[in-house]
C-alpha positions as CSV (number, residue, x, y, z in Angstrom):
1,X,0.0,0.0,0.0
2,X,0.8,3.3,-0.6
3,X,0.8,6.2,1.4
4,X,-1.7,8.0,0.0
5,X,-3.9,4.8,-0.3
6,X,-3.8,4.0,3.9
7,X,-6.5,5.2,5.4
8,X,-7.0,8.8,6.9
9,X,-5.4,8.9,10.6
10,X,-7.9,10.2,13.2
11,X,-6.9,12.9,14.9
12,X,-6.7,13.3,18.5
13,X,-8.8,15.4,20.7
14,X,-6.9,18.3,21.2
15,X,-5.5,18.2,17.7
16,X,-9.4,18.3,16.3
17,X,-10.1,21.0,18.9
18,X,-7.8,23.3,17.0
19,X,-8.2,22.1,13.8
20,X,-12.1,23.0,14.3
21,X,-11.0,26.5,16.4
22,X,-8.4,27.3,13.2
23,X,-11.2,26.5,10.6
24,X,-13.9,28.6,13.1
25,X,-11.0,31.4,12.9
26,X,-10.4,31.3,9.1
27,X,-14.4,31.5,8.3
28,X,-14.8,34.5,10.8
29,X,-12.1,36.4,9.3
30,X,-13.3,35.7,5.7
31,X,-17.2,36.2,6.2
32,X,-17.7,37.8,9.0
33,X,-18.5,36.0,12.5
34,X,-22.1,36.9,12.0
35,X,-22.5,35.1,8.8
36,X,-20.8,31.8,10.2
37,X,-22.8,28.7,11.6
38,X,-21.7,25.4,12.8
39,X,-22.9,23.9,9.9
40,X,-20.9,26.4,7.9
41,X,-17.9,25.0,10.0
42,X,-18.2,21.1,9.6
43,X,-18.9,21.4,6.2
44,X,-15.4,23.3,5.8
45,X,-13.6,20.4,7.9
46,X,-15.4,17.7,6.1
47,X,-17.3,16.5,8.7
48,X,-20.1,16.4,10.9
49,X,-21.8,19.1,12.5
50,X,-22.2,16.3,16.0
51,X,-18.5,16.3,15.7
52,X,-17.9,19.9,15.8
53,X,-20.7,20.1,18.7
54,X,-18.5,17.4,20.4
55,X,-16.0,20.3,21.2
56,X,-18.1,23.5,21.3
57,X,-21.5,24.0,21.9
58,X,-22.1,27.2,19.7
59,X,-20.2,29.7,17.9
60,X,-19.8,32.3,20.7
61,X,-18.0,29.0,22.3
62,X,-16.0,29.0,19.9
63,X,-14.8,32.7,19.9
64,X,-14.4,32.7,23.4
65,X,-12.3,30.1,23.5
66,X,-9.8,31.6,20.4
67,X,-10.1,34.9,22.3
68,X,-8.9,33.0,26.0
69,X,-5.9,31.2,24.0
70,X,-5.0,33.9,21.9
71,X,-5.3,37.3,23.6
72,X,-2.6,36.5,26.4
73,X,-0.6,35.1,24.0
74,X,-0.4,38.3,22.3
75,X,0.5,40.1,25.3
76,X,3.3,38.2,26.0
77,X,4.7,38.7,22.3
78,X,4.2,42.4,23.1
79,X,5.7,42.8,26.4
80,X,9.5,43.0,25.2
81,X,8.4,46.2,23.0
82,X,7.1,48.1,25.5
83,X,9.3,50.4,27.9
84,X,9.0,49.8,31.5
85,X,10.8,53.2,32.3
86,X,7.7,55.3,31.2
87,X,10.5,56.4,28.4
88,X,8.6,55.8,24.9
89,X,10.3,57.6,22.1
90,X,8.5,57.5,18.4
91,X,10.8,54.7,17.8
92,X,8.8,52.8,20.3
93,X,5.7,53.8,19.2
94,X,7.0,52.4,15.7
95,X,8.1,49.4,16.8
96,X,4.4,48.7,19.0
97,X,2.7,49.8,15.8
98,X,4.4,47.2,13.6
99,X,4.2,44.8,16.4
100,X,0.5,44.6,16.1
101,X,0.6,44.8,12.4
102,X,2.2,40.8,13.3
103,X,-1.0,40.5,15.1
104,X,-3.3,40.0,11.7
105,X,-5.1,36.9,12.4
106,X,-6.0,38.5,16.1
107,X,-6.9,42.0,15.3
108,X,-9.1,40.9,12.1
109,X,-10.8,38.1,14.7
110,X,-11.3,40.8,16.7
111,X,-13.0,42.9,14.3
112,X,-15.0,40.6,12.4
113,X,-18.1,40.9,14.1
114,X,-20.2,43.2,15.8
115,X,-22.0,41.5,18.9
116,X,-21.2,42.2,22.4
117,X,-18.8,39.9,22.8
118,X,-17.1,42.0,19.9
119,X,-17.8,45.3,21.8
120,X,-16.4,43.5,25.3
121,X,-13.5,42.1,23.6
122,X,-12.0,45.1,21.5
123,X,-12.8,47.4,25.1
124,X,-10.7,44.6,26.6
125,X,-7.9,44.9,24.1
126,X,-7.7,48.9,23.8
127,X,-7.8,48.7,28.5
128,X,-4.5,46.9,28.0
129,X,-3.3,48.2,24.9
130,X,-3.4,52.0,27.8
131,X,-2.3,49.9,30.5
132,X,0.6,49.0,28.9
133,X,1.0,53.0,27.4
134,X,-0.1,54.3,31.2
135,X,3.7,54.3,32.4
136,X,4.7,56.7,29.6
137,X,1.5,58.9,30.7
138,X,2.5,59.2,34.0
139,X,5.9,59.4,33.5
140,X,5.7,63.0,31.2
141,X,2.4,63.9,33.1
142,X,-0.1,63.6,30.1
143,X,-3.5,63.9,30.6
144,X,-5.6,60.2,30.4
145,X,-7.6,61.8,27.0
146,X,-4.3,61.3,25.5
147,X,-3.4,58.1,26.7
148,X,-6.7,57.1,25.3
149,X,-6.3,59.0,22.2
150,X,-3.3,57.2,21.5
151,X,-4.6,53.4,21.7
152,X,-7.3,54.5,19.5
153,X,-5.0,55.8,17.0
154,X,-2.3,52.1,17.3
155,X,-5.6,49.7,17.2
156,X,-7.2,51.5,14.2
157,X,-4.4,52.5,12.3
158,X,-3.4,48.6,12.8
159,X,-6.7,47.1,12.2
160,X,-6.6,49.3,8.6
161,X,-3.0,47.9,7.6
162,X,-3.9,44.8,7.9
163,X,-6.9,44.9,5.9
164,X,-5.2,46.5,3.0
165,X,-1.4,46.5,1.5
166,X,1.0,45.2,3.9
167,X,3.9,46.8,1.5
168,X,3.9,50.6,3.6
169,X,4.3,49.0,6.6
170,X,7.6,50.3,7.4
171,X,6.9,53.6,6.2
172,X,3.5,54.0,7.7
173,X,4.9,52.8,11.0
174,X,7.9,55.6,11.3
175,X,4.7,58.2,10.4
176,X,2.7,57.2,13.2
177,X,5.6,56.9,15.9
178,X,6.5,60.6,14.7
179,X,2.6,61.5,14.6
180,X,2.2,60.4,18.0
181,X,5.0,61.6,19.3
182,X,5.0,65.0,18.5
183,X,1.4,65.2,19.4
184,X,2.5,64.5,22.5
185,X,4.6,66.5,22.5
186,X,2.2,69.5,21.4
187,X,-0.4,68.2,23.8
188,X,2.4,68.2,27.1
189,X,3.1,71.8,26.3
190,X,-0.2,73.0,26.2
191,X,-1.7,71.4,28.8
């Protein structure tokens, strides 16, 4: 026999669980989370809508569950970018702003629905995305509408790149490290 005439190997449990959350993740993205069902979902794998109800008992499971895994995850790939001295430089709002340009598949999950769990989860993400920015507020004294101004400006900007050409990347990063930074800058003097 011949490799490709054996029979399929099963999979094992956790192995399906991410091959169904990966496959969940993909259609999201693609159609919007809206648009997906489960049935939408086993059909893609191949199999058996039981099957994928064997590991998740709706769709909102399933987000959930790629948001728990994924989010921290994130974080953590973030954390060596950030400053802990409160001293961010447009440099360092470059290299946070291509940072989360890495981020596709999580920023477009985020934004590919508009339910409350959407609403819950991007107010999550931009709360930490200004926790981690806070030190640099408090270290030059900036006013928290900044601080706030700011995350809106990294998440959206991001969330824009990487639904259109990746090939400014570098460019548009250095602009919105300078943009940010001299705003700052503006806004510290005034206020």
């Amino acid at each position: 026999m011949t490799a490709s005439s054996l029979p399929p190997r099963r999979l094992s449990a956790e192995n399906r669980r991410e091959q169904i959350l990966e496959t969940a993740a993909a259609l999201f993205i693609d159609r919007g989370f809206e648009a997906v069902g489960m049935n939408d979902i086993a059909r893609e794998l191949q199999t058996s809508r039981p099957t994928v109800y064997t590991y998740f008992t709706s769709t909102e499971d399933m987000l959930r569950a790629l948001l728990r895994e994924r989010l921290p995850a994130m974080w953590e790939r973030l954390r060596p970018i950030l400053p802990t001295s409160g001293e961010f430089q447009a440099n360092t709002f470059s290299a946070l702003f291509l940072a989360l340009l890495h981020e596709r598949e999580l920023l477009l999950l985020l934004h590919s629905g508009g339910g409350l769990i959407f609403r819950e989860q991007r107010g999550h993400f931009l709360q930490q995305l200004g926790e981690w920015i806070e030190p640099y507020r408090r270290a030059e004294s900036r006013q928290p509408q900044v601080l706030h101004l700011i995350t809106l400006l990294l998440e959206a900007a991001a969330v824009e790149a990487v639904r259109g050409e990746q090939d400014e990347a570098q460019a548009l990063a250095q602009v919105m490290g300078r943009f940010i930074a001299a705003g700052v800058a503006v806004t510290g003097k005034e206020g």
